[in-house]
C-alpha positions in Angstrom: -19.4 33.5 -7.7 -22.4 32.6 -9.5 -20.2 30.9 -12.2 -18.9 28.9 -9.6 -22.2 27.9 -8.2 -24.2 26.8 -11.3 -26.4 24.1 -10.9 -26.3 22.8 -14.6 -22.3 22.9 -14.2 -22.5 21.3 -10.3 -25.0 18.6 -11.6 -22.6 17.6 -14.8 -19.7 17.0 -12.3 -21.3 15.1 -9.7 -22.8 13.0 -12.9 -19.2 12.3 -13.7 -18.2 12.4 -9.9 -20.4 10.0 -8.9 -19.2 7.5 -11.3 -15.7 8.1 -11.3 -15.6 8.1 -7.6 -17.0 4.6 -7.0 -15.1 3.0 -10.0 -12.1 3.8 -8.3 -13.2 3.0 -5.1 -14.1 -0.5 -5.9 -10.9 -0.8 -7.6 -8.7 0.1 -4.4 -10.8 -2.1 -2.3 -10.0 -5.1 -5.1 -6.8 -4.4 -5.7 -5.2 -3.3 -2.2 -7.9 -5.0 0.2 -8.1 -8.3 -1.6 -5.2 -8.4 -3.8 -2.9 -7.1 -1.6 -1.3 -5.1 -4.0 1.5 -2.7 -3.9 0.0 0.8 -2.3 1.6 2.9 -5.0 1.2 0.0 -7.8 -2.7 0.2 -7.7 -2.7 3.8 -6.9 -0.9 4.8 -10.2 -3.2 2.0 -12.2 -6.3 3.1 -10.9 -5.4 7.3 -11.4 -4.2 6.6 -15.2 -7.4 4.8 -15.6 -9.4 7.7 -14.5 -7.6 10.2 -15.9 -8.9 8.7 -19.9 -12.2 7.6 -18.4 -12.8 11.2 -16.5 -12.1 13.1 -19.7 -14.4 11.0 -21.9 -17.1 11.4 -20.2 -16.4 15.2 -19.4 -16.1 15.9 -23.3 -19.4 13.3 -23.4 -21.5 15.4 -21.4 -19.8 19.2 -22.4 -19.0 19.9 -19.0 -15.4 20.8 -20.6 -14.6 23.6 -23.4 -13.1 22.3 -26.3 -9.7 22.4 -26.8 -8.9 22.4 -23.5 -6.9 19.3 -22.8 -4.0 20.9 -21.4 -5.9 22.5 -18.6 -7.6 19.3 -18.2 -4.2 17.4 -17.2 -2.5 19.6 -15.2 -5.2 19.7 -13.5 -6.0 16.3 -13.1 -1.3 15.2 -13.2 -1.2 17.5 -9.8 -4.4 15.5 -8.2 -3.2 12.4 -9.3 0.1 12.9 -7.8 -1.5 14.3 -4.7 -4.2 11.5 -4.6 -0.9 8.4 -5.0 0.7 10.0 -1.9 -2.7 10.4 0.1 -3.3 6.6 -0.6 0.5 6.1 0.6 -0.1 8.0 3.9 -3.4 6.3 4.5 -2.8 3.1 3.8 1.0 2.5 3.9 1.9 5.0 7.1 -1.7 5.0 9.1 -2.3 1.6 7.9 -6.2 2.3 6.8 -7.9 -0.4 5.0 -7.7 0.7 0.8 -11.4 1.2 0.8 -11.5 3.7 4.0 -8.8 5.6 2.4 -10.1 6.1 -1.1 -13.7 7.1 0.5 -11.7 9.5 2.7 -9.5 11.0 -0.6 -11.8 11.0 -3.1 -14.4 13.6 -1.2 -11.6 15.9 -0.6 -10.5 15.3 -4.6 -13.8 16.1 -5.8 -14.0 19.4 -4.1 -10.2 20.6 -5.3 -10.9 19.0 -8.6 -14.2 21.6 -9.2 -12.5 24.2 -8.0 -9.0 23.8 -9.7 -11.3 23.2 -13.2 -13.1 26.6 -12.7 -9.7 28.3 -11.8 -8.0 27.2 -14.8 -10.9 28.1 -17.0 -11.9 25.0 -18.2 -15.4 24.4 -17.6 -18.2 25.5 -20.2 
């Protein structure tokens, strides 16, 4: 448990969270609020995008092992796919606005993403 709950490791992914949860953000209020884009269109744009700009900075600030890209994208292929059909739901079925549903999403993401990271071993 003390893995789990280390503040140098919590503090390096909220860094990165923190970012990479209000880039997104922004970008499903532009593209599905203002846009009007496709649901699924800007959902699968906007999780590729993060899925390059999350490791980057992950490998910038060492909060990932080396050589542990696979571990990295199944992690971050299952959320992905689990975040496009949240966004679906949300905004196609309950008819949210895009920027209601990504703030809902993304603090439930950043919770499975920590934890799915530490299961799989790939945090430093």
């Amino acid at each position: 448990m003390g893995k789990l709950l280390n503040s140098t490791r919590i503090s390096k992914f909220l860094f990165v969270g923190a970012i990479w949860t209000a880039i997104p953000i922004g970008a499903f209020y532009l593209f599905i609020d203002i846009y009007t884009m496709p649901t699924l269109l800007a959902s699968a744009i906007i999780t590729i995008g993060s899925f390059f700009g999350k490791y980057w900075y992950y490998q910038i600030i060492r909060f990932l092992k080396q050589k542990t890209f696979k571990e990295y994208a199944a992690v971050q292929i299952i959320l992905g796919f689990v975040q496009i059909g949240m966004m679906l739901i949300l905004v196609d079925m309950l008819h949210l606005s895009g920027i209601v549903s990504a703030i809902l999403m993304s603090g439930i993401l950043v919770i499975l993403r920590y934890l799915a990271f530490f299961s799989v071993k790939a945090v430093e």
